[in-house]
N, CA, C and O atoms as a GROMACS GRO file, in nm:
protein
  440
    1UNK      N    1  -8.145   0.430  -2.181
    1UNK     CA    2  -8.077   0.411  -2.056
    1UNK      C    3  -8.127   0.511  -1.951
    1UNK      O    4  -8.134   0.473  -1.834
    2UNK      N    5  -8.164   0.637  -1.986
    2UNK     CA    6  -8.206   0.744  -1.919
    2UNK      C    7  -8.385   0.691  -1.837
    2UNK      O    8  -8.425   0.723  -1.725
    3UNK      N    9  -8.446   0.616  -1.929
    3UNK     CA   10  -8.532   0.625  -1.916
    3UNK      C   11  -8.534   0.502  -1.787
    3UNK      O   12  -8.620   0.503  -1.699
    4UNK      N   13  -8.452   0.425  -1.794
    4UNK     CA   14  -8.477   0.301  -1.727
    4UNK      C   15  -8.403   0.340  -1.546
    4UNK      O   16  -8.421   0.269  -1.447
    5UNK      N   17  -8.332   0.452  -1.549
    5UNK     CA   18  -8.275   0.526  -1.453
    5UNK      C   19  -8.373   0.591  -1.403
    5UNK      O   20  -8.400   0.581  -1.283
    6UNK      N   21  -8.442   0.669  -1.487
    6UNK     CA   22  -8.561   0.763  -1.430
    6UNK      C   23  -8.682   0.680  -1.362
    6UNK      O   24  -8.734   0.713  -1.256
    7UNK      N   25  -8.716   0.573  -1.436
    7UNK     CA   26  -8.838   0.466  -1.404
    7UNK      C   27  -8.791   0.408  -1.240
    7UNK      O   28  -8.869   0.412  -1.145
    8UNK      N   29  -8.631   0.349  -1.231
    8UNK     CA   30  -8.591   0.300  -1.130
    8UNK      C   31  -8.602   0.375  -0.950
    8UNK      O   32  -8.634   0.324  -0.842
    9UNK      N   33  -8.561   0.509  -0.988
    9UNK     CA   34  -8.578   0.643  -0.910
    9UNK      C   35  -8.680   0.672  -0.913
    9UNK      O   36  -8.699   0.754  -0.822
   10UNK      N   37  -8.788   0.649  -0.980
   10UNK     CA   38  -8.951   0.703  -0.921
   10UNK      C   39  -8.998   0.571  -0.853
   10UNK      O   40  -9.042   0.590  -0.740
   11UNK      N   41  -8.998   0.455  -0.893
   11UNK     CA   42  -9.017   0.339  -0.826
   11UNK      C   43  -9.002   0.300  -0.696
   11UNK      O   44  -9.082   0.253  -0.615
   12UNK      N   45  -8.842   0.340  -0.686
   12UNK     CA   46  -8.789   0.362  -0.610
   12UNK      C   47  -8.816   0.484  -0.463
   12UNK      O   48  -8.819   0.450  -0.345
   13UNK      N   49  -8.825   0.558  -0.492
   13UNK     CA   50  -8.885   0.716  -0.476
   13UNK      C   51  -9.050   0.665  -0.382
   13UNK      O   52  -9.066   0.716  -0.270
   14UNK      N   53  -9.145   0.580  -0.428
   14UNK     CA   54  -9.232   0.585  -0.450
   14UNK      C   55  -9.279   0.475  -0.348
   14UNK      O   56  -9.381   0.481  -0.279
   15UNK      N   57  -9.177   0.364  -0.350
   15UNK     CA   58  -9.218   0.271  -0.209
   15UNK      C   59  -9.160   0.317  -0.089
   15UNK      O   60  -9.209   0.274   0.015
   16UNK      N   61  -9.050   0.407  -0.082
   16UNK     CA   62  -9.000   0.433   0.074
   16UNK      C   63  -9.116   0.546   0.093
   16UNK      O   64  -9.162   0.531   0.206
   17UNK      N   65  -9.180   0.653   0.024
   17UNK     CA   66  -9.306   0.692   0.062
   17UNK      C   67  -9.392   0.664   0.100
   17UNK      O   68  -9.454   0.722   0.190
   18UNK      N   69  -9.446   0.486  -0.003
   18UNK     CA   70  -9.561   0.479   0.038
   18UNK      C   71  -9.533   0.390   0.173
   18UNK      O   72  -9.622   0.390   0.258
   19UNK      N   73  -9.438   0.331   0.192
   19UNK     CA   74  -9.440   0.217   0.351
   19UNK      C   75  -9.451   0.279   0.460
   19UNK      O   76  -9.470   0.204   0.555
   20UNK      N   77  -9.448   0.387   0.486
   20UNK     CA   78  -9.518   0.480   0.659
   20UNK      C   79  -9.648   0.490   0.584
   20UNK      O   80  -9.737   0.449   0.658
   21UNK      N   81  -9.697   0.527   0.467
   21UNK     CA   82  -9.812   0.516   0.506
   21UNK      C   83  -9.893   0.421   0.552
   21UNK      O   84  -9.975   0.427   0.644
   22UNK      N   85  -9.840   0.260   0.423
   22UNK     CA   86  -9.898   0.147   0.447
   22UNK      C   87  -9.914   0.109   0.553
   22UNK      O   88 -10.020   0.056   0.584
   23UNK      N   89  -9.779   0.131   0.667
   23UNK     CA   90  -9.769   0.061   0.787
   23UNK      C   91  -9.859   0.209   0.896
   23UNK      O   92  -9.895   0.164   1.005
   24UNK      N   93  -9.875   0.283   0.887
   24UNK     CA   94  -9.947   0.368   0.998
   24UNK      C   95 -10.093   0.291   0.921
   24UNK      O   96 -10.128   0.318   1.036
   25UNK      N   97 -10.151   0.258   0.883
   25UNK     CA   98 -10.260   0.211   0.799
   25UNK      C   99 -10.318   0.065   0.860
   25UNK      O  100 -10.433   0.021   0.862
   26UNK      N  101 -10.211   0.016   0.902
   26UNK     CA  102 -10.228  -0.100   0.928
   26UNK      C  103 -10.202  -0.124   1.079
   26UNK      O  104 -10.260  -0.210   1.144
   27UNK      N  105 -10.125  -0.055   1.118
   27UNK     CA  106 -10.146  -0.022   1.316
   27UNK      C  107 -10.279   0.034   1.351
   27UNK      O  108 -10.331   0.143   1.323
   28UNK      N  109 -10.332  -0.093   1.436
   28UNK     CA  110 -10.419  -0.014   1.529
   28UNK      C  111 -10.418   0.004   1.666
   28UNK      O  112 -10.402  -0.081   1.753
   29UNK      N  113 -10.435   0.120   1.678
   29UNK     CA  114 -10.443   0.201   1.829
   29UNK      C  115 -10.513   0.142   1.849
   29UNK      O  116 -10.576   0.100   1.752
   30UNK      N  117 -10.567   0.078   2.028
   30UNK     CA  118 -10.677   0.079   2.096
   30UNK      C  119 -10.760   0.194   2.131
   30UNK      O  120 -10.702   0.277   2.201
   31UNK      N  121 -10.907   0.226   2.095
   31UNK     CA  122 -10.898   0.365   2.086
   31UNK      C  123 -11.014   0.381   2.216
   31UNK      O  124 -11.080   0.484   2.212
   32UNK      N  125 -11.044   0.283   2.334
   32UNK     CA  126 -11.066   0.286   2.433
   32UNK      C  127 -10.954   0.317   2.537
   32UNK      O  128 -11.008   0.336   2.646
   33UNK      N  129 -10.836   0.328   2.544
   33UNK     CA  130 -10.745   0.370   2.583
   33UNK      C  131 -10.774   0.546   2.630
   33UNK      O  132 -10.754   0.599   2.739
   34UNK      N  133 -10.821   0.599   2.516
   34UNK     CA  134 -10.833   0.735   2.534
   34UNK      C  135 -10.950   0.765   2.617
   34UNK      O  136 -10.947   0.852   2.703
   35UNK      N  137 -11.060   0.691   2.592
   35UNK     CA  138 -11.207   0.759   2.640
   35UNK      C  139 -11.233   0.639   2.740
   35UNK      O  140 -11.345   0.590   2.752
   36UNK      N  141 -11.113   0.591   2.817
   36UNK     CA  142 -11.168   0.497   2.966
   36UNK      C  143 -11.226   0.543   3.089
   36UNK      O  144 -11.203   0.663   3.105
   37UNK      N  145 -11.283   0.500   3.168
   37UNK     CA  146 -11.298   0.554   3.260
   37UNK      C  147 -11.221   0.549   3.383
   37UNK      O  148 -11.233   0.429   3.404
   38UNK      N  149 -11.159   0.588   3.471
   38UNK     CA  150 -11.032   0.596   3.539
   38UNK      C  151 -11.092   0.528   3.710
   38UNK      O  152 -11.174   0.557   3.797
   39UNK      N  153 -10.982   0.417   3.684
   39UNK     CA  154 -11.025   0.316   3.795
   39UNK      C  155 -11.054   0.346   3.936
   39UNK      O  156 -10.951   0.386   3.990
   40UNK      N  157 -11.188   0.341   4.045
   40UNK     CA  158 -11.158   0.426   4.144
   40UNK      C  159 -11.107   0.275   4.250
   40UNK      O  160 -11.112   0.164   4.198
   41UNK      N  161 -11.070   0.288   4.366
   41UNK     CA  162 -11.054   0.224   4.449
   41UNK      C  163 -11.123   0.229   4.572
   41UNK      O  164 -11.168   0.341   4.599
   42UNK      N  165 -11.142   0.146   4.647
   42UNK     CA  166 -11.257   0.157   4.809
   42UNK      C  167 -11.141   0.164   4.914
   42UNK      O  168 -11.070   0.071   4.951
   43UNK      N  169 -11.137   0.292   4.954
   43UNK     CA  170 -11.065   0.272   5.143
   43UNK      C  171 -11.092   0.324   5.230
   43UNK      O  172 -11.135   0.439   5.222
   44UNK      N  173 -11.080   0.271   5.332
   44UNK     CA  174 -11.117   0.304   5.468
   44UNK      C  175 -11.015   0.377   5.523
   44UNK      O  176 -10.902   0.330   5.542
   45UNK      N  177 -11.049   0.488   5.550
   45UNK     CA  178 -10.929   0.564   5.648
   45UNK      C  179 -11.004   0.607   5.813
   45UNK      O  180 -11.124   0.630   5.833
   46UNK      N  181 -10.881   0.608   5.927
   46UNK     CA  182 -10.964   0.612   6.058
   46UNK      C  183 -10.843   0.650   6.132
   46UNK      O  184 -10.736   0.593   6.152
   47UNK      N  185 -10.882   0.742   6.161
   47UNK     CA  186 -10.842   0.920   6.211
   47UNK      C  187 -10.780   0.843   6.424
   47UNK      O  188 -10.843   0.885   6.521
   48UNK      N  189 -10.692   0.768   6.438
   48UNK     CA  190 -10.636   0.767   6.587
   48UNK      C  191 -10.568   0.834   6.629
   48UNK      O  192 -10.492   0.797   6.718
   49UNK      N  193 -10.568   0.960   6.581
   49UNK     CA  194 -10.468   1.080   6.691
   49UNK      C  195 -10.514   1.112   6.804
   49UNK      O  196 -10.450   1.159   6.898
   50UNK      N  197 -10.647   1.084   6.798
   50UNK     CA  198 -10.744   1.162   6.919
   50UNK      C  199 -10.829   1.310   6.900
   50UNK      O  200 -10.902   1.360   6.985
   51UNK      N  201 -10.804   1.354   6.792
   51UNK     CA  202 -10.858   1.462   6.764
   51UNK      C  203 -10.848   1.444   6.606
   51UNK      O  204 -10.772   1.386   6.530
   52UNK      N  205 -11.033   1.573   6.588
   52UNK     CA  206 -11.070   1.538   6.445
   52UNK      C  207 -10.952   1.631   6.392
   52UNK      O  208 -10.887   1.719   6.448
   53UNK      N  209 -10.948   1.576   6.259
   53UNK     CA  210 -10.851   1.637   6.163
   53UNK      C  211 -10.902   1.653   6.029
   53UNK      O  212 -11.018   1.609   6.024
   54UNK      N  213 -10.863   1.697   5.924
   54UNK     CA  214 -10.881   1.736   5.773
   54UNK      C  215 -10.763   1.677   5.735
   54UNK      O  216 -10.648   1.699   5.774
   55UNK      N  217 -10.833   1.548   5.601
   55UNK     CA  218 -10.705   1.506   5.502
   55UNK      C  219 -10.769   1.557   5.350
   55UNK      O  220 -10.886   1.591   5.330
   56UNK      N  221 -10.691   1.554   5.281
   56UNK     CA  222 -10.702   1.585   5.151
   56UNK      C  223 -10.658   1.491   5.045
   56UNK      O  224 -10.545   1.444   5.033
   57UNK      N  225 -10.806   1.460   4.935
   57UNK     CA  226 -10.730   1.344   4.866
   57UNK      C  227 -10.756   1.404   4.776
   57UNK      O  228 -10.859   1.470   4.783
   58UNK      N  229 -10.681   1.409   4.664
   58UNK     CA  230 -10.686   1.516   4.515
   58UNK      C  231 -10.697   1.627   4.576
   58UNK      O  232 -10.621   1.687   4.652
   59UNK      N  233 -10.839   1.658   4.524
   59UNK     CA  234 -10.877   1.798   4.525
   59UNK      C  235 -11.000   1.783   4.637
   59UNK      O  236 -11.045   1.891   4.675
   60UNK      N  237 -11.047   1.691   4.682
   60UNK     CA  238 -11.156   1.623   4.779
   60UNK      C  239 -11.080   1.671   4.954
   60UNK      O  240 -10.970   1.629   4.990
   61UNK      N  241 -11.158   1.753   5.029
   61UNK     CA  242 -11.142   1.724   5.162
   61UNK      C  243 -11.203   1.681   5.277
   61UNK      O  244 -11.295   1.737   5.337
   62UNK      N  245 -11.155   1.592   5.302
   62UNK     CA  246 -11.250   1.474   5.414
   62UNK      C  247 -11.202   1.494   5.520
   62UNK      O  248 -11.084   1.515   5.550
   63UNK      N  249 -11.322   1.486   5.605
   63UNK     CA  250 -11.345   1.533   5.769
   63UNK      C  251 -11.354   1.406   5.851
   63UNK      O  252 -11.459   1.344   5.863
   64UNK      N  253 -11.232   1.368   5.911
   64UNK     CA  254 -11.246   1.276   6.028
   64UNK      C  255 -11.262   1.304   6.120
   64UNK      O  256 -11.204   1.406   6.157
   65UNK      N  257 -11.366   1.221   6.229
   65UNK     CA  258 -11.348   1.243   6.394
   65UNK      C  259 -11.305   1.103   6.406
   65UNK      O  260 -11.318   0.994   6.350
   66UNK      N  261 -11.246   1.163   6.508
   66UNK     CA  262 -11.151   1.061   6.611
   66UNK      C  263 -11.216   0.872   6.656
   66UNK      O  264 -11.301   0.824   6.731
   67UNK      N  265 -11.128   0.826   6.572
   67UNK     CA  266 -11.134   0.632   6.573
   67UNK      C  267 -11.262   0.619   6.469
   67UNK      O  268 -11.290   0.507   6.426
   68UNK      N  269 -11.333   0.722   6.430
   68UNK     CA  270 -11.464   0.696   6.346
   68UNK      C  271 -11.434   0.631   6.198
   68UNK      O  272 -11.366   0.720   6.147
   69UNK      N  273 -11.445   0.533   6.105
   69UNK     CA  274 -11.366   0.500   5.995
   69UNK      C  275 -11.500   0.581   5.876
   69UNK      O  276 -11.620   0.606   5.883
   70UNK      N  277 -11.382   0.598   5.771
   70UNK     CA  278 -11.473   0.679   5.731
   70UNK      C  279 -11.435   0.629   5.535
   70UNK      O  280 -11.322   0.649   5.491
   71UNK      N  281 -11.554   0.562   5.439
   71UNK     CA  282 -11.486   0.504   5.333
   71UNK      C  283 -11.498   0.584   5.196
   71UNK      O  284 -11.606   0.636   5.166
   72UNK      N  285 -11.406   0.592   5.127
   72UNK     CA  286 -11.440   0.689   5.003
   72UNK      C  287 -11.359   0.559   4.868
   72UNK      O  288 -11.315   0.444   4.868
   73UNK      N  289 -11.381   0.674   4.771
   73UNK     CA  290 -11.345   0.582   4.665
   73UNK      C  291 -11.226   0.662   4.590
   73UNK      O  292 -11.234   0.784   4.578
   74UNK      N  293 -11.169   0.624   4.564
   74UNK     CA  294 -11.082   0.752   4.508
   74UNK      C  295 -10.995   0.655   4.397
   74UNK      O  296 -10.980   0.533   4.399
   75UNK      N  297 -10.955   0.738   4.318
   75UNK     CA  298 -10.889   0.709   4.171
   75UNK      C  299 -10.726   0.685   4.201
   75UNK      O  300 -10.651   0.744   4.279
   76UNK      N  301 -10.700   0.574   4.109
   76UNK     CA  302 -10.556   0.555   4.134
   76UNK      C  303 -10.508   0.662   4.097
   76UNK      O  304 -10.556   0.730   4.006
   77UNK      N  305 -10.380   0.697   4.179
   77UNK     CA  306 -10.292   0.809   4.148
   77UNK      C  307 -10.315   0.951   4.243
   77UNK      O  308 -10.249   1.054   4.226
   78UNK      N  309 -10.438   0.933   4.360
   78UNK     CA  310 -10.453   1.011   4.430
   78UNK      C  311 -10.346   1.054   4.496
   78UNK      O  312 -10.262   0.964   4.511
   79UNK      N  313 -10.318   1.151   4.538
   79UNK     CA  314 -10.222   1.196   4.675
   79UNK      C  315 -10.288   1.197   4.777
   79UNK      O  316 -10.390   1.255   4.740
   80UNK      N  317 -10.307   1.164   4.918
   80UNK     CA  318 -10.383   1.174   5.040
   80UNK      C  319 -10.313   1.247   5.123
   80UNK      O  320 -10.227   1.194   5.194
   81UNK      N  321 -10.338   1.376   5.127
   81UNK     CA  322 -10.203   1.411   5.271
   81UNK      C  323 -10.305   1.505   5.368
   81UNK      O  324 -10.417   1.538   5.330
   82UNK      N  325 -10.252   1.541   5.492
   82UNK     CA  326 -10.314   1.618   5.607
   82UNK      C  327 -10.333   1.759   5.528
   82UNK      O  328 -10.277   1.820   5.437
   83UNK      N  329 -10.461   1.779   5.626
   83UNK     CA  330 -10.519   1.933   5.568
   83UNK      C  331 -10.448   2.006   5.713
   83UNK      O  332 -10.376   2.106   5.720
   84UNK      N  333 -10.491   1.928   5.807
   84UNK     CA  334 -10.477   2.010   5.988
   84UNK      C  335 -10.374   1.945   6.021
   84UNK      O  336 -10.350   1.830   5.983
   85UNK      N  337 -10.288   2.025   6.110
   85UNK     CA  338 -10.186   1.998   6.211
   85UNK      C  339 -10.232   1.887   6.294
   85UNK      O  340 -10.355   1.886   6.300
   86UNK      N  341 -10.188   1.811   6.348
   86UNK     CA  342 -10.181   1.749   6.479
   86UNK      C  343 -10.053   1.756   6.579
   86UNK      O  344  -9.958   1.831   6.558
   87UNK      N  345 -10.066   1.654   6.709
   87UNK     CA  346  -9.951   1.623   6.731
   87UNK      C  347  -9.857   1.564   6.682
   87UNK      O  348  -9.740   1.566   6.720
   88UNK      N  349  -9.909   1.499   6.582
   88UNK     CA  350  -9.823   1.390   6.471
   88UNK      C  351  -9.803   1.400   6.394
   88UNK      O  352  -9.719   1.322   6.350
   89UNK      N  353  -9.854   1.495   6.314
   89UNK     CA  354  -9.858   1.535   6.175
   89UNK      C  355  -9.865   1.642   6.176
   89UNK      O  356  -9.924   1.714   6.255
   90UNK      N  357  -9.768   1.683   6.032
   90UNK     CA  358  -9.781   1.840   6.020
   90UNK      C  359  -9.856   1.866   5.886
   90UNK      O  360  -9.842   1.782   5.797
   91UNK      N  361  -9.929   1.965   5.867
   91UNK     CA  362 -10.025   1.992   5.764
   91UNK      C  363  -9.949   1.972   5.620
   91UNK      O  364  -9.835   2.015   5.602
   92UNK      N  365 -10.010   1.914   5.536
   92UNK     CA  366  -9.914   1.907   5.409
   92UNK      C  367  -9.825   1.755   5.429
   92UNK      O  368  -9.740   1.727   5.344
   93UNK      N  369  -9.843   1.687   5.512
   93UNK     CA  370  -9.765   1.487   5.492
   93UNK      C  371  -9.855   1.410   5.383
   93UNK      O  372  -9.978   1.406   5.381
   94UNK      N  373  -9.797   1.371   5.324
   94UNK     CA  374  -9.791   1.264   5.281
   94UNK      C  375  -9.852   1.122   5.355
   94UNK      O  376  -9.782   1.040   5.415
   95UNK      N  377  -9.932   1.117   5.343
   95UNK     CA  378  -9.982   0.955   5.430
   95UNK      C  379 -10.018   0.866   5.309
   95UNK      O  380  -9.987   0.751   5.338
   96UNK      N  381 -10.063   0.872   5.203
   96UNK     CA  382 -10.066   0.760   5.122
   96UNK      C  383 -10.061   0.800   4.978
   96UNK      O  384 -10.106   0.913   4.961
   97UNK      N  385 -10.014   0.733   4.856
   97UNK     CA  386 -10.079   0.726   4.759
   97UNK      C  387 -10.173   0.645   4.682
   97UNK      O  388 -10.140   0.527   4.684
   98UNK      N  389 -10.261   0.665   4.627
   98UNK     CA  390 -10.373   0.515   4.571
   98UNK      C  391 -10.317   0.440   4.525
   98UNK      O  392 -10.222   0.498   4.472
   99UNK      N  393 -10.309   0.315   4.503
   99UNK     CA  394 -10.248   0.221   4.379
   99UNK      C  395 -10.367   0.123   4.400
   99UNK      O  396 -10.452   0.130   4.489
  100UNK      N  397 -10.356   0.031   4.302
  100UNK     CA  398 -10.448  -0.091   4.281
  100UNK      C  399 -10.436  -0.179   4.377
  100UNK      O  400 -10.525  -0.261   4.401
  101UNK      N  401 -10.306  -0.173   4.455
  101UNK     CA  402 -10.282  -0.331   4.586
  101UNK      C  403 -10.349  -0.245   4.687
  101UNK      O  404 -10.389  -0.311   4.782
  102UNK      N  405 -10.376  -0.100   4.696
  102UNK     CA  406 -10.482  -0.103   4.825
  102UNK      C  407 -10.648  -0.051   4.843
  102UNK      O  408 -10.702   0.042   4.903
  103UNK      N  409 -10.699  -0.175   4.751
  103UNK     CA  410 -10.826  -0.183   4.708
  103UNK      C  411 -10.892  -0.256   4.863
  103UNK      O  412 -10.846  -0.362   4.907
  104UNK      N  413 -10.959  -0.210   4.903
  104UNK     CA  414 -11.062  -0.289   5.022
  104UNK      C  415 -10.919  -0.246   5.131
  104UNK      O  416 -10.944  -0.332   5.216
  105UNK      N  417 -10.810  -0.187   5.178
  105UNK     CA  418 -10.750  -0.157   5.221
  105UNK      C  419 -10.779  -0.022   5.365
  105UNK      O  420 -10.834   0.083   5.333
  106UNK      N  421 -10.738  -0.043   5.501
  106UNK     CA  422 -10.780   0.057   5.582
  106UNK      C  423 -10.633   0.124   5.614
  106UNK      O  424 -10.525   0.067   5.597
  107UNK      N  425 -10.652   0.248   5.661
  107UNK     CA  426 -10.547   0.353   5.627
  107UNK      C  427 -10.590   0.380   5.815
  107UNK      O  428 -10.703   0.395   5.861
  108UNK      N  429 -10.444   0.379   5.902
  108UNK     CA  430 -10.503   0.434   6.042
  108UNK      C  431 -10.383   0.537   6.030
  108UNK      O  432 -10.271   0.513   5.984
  109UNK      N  433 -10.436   0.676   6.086
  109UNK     CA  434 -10.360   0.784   6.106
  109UNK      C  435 -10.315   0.768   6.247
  109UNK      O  436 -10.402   0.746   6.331
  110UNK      N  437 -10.170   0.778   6.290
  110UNK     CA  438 -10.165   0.782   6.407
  110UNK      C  439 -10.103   0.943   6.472
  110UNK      O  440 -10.093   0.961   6.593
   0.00000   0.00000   0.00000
């Protein structure tokens, strides 16, 4: 009787162990997920305050003169905000973030 208790409890014992393994075994990750290359986007931005200014996208700072359009590529998830004061803007706004809907998209500073 002992023995058929002991057999039951290792058996037992022995499949709730092995099923995380079986099942991590049998999930697969996409493992391009990790090593993608990070989507850039095309926009046009064009500086109408009347005077050149400095914006900043990431870590990138781009030099507009005035009504000149000027196109870069930049990665979703950028922040774009003013480097220089204007009359309209104060250094440090917020004017856009990247997303995928503004691909081929023009950006006018006013």
């Amino acid at each position: 009787m002992k023995f058929r208790t002991l057999l039951a409890a290792t058996v037992l014992a022995t499949s709730l162990l092995a099923s995380p393994t079986v099942y991590a075994a049998t999930v697969h990750t996409p493992i391009h997920a990790m090593f993608s290359k990070t989507k850039t986007i095309k926009i046009t931005i064009i500086d109408d305050t009347g005077a050149p200014m400095e914006v900043k996208a990431g870590d990138e700072i781009i030099k507009l003169d005035a009504g000149k359009p000027v196109t870069v590529n930049l990665a979703v998830g950028t922040r774009i905000v003013t480097s220089t004061a204007t009359a309209s803007q104060q250094s440090g706004t917020l004017i856009a973030e990247v997303t995928s809907q503004l691909s081929g998209a023009t950006i006018h500073i006013k």
